[in-house]
N, C-alpha and C positions, 0 to 999 in steps of 0.2 A: 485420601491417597497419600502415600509417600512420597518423600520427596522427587527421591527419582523416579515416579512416576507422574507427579505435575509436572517436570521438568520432560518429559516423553510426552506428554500434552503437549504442553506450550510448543514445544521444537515440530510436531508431525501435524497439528490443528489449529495452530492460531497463529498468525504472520503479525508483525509491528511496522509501523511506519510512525516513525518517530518527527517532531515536529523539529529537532536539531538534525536532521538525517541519520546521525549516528553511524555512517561509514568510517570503516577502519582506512585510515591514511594512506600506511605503508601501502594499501591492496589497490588494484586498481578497479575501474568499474565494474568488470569480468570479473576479474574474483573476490569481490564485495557479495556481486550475486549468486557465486559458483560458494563462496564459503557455507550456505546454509546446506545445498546439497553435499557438502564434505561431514557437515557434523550429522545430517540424518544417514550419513552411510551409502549414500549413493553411488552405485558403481563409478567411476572416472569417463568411462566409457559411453555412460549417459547426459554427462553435463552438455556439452554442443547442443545437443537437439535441444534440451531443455532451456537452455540459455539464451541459444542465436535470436531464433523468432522471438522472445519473449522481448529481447532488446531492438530487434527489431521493429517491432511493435509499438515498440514505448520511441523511436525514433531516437534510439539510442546508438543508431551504427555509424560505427568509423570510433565512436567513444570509447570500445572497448578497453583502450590501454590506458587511459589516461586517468589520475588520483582522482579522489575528491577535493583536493585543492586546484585543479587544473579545470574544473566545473562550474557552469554558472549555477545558480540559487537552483534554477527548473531543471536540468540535466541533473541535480546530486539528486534531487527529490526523485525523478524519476526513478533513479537508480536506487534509490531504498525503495520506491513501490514494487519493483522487478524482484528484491531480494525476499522483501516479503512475500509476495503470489509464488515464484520459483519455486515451491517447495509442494503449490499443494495445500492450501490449509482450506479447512471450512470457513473461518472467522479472521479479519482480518480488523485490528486495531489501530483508528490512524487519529492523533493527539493533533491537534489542526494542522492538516496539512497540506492548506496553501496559506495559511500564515505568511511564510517567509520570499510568496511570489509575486509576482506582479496577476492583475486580472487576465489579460490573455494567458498563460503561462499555467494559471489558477486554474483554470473553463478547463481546456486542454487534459489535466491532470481529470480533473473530475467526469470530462466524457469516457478518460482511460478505462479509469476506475469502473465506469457505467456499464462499460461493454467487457470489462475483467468478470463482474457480476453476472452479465447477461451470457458469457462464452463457459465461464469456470464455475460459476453456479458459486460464486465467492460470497461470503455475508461482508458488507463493510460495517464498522462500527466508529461512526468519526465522532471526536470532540471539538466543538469550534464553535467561535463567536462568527464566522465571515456569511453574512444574509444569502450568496450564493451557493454557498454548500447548503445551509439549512431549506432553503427553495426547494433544492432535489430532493430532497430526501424522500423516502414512502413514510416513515415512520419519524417523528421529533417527540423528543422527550427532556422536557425543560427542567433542571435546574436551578436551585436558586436557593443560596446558607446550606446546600447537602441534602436537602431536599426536594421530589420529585413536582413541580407545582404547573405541571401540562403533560401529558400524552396525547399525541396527534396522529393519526392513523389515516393514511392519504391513499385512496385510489388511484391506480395508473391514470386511469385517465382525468385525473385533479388537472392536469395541466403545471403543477407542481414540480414535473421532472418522473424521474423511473429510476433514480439511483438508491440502491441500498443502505 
């Protein structure tokens, strides 16, 4: 592929949540989420619907206006999971993230996520040392010097968890 065509990839099929959150400062939580549908071109006209419930959902309302410095640790993280799904993607890339939360805060994120999967038909793809993420998983695949040294293939009904 061309470049500007992994980059039409990456922007329409794959979402990031990043483990520093990587929200832009100046934006505020609305339009942290709102910027991804501006670079896919999405009408103006369709952001709200797209935005409101999804912030909603993430128990992010009354937060709309406020930075990523005006956020606790679980509110910014939310708000990069919002910006990543917003969009749509099949694949979603998240570099550990509940690293930077406390356990209740952590759970929470990860039932989001569960039911992001189970509603949007999302794939998650996390990286993470934290035993509570690794639990849920359906699928673990270990790690270790760059190479692959476990594949673990879980049935829903493992009792394991049901997250992607």
């Amino acid at each position: 592929m061309t470049d500007p065509e992994l980059s039409g990839l990456r922007l329409r099929k794959i979402g990031f949540v990043f483990q520093s959150y990587n929200l832009i400062p100046v934006l505020s939580a609305y339009e942290n989420v709102q910027f991804i549908l501006q670079i896919q071109g999405v009408p103006d006209s369709q952001h709200a619907e797209r935005i409101r419930p999804l912030m909603r959902g993430l128990g992010l309302q009354g937060l709309e206006h406020r930075r990523p410095a005006q956020m606790s640790g679980g509110q910014a993280q939310r708000v990069a999971v919002a910006r990543s799904v917003v969009g749509s993607p099949s694949v979603i890339l998240a570099d550990e993230p509940t690293a930077n939360l406390d356990s209740e805060t952590a759970r929470s994120l990860m039932d989001l996520m569960r039911k992001l999967n189970e509603e949007r038909g999302a794939t998650f793809l996390f990286s993470s040392h934290d035993p509570m993420v690794i639990e849920q998983a359906l699928r673990v695949i270990r790690l270790k010097d760059g190479r692959i040294v476990g594949n673990e293939v879980r049935s829903e009904g493992s009792g394991k968890g049901d997250a992607a």
